[in-house]
GUTILO-69221 format. One line per 8 residues: number of its first residue (from 1); for each residue x, y, z of C-alpha. Coordinates in steps of 0.5 Angstrom, whole numbers. Example, Ala and Ser with C-alpha at 12.3 -4.5 7.8 and 13.67 -1.06 7.14 Angstrom:
1	25:-9:16 | 27:-2:14
//
This chain:
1	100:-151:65 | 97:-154:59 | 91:-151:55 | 86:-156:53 | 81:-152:49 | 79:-146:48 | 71:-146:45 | 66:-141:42
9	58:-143:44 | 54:-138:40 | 60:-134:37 | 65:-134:32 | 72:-133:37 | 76:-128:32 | 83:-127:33 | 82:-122:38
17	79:-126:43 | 84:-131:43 | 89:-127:43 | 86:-123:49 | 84:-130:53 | 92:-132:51 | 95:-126:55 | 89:-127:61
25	92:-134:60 | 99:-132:61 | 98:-128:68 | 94:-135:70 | 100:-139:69 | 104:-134:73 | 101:-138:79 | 100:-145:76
33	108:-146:75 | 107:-151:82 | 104:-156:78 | 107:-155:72 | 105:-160:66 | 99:-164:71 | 93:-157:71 | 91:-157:65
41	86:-151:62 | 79:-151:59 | 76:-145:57 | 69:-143:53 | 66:-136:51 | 60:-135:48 | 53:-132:48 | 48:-134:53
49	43:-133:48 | 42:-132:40 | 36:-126:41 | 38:-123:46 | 41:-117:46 | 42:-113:52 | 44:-115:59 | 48:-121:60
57	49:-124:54 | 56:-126:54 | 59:-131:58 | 66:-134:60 | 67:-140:64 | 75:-143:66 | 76:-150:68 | 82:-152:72
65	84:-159:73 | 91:-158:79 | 93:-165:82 | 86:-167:87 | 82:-160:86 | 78:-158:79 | 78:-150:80 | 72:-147:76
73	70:-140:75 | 65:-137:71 | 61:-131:69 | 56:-127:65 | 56:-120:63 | 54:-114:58 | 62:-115:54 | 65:-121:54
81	72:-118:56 | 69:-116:63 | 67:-123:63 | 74:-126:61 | 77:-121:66 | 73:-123:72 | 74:-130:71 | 81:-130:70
89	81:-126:77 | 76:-131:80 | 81:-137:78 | 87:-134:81 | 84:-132:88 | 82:-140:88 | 89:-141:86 | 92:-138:91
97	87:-140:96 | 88:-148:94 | 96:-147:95 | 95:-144:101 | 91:-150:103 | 97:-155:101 | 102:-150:104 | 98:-151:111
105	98:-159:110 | 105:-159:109 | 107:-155:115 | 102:-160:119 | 98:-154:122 | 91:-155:124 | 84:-153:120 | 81:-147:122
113	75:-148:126 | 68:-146:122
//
């Protein structure tokens, strides 16, 4: 998996973040070892606002572009981390769905009824 940017919006991404993102980065790349160098990874944390200090004024947002499929998750909560946790769980419940997909079509099964 290739990471392309990690940007800040509204905040100053110190090394503990990056750090954090990178290790949540690490059990995202656990589930993209199928697509090797083709997903690529965009990530931006920030802050919703500039004056507001209470509620959710922290967001994360993850973009992953696999082969035929963008896979994006987004979150705003009261703590950033609690937004960078969720998102990294989001992608990969997408992740697994979308190789579940593939999987399917490689087996030559039929769509599910809706």
């Amino acid at each position: 998996m290739k990471l392309i940017s990690i940007k800040g919006t509204q905040i100053e991404l110190t090394d503990a973040i990056k750090d954090y993102v990178n290790v949540k980065l690490e059990a995202i790349e656990k589930f993209t070892t199928d697509f090797g160098e083709a997903a690529q990874i965009s990530i931006e944390c920030g802050r919703t606002s500039g004056h507001h200090n209470k509620g959710n004024v922290y967001r994360c947002e993850m973009n992953l572009q696999v082969p035929g499929k963008l896979l994006r998750a987004e979150r705003e909560a009261e703590d950033l981390y609690e937004a960078i946790d969720f998102v990294k769980d989001e992608l990969i419940r997408q992740i697994k769905d979308h190789k579940g997909i593939l999987a399917d079509a490689h087996r030559g099964s039929r769509p599910d009824k809706a």
